[in-house]
Each structure stands twice: as structure tokens, then as C-alpha cells.
C-alpha positions in Angstrom: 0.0 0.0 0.0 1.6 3.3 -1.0 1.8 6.1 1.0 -1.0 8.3 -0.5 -3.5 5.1 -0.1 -3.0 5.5 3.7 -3.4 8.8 3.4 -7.1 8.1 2.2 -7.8 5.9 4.5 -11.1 5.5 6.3 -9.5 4.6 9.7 -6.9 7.5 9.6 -9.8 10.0 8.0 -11.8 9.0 11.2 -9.1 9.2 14.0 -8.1 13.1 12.8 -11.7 13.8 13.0 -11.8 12.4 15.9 -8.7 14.4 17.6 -9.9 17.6 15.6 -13.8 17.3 17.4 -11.5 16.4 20.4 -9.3 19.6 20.2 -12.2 21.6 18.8 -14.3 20.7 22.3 -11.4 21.5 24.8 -10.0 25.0 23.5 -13.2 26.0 22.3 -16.5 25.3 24.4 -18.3 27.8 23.0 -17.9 26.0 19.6 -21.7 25.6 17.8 -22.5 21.7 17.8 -24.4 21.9 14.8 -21.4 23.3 13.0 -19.9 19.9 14.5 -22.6 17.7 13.7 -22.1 18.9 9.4 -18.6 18.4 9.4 -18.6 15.0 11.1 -22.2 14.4 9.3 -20.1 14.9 6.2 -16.6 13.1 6.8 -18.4 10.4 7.8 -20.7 10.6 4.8 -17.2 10.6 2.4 -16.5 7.4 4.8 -19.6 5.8 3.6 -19.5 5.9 0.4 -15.4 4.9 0.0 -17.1 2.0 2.0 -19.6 0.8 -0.4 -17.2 1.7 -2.9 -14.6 -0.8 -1.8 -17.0 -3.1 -0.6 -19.1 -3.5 -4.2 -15.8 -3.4 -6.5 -15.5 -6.9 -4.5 -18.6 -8.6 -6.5 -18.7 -6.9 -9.7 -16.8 -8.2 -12.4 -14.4 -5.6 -14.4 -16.9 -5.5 -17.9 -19.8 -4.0 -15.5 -18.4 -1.3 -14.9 -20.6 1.4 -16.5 -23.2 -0.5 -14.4 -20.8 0.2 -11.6 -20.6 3.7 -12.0 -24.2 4.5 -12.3 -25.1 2.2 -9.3 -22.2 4.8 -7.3 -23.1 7.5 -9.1 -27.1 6.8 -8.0 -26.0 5.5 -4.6 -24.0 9.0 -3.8 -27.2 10.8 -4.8 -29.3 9.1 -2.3 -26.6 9.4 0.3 -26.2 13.0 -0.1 -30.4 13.6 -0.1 -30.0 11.6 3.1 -27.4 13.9 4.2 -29.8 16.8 3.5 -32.8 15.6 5.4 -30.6 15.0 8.5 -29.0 18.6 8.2 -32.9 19.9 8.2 -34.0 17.7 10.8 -30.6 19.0 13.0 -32.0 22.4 12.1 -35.7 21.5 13.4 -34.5 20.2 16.5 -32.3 23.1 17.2 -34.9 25.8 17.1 -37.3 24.2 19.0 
């Protein structure tokens, strides 16, 4: 594995978000938590999809891969509409 695959990778992308929301809470309390909530909301969003990514290149054989992409490309859609209707629903619960 070279050194710029470990730099995308899903553990090390969660462990310095991790330390940074760490970091963020100590030296600054004051810090909004729904400005917390979108960036972790969407890192951990990015996560998801490398995820199913990795995990469907697994099964599909190398001549499917237009097939492939529109299934990602359809699949990152959904997962960012997903992302949106949490964001609003963080934005409900915060003003009430």
C-alpha cells in the first residue's frame, strides 16, 4: 500500500476527526455543535461511500463497470439527499 492510499484511509480519515472534534471541544466550548454535527455528518458521509465503494468493486466483475458507476453514481445521490434531510431535521430540533 503506497503512502498516498493511507493517506485516504477510512481509519486515519476518522481518528483526525476524531482528535480535531476532540481539540475543537477543549479549547473551544463555546464551539456551535451543529457546525460539529455537518462536518462529522459529512466526513463520515465521504466514509460511507469509500465504504460501499470498496465493498461493491468486491462482486462486480471488471466488464460491469458502467453499471458500476451509475449504481455509485445513484448510490452518492441518495446518500447526499440523506445527508440533507438529517442537516434539516438538526435544524428542526435546534430551534425548537
Amino acid at each position: 500500500m503506497s503512502f498516498f492510499e493511507r493517506l485516504k484511509s477510512r481509519k486515519l480519515i476518522m481518528s483526525i476527526l476524531a482528535a480535531i472534534v476532540g481539540a475543537i471541544k477543549v479549547y473551544y466550548p463555546d464551539f456551535p455543535e451543529q457546525a460539529l454535527y455537518t462536518i462529522v455528518g459529512s466526513l463520515m458521509g465521504y466514509v460511507l461511500v469509500e465504504g460501499v465503494v470498496d465493498a461493491t468493486k468486491r462482486y462486480v466483475v471488471t466488464s460491469d463497470t458502467d453499471v458500476l458507476d451509475n449504481k455509485i453514481t445513484n448510490l452518492v445521490k441518495r446518500l447526499s439527499e440523506i445527508l440533507n434531510e438529517l442537516q434539516q431535521i438538526g435544524k428542526k430540533d435546534s430551534q425548537s
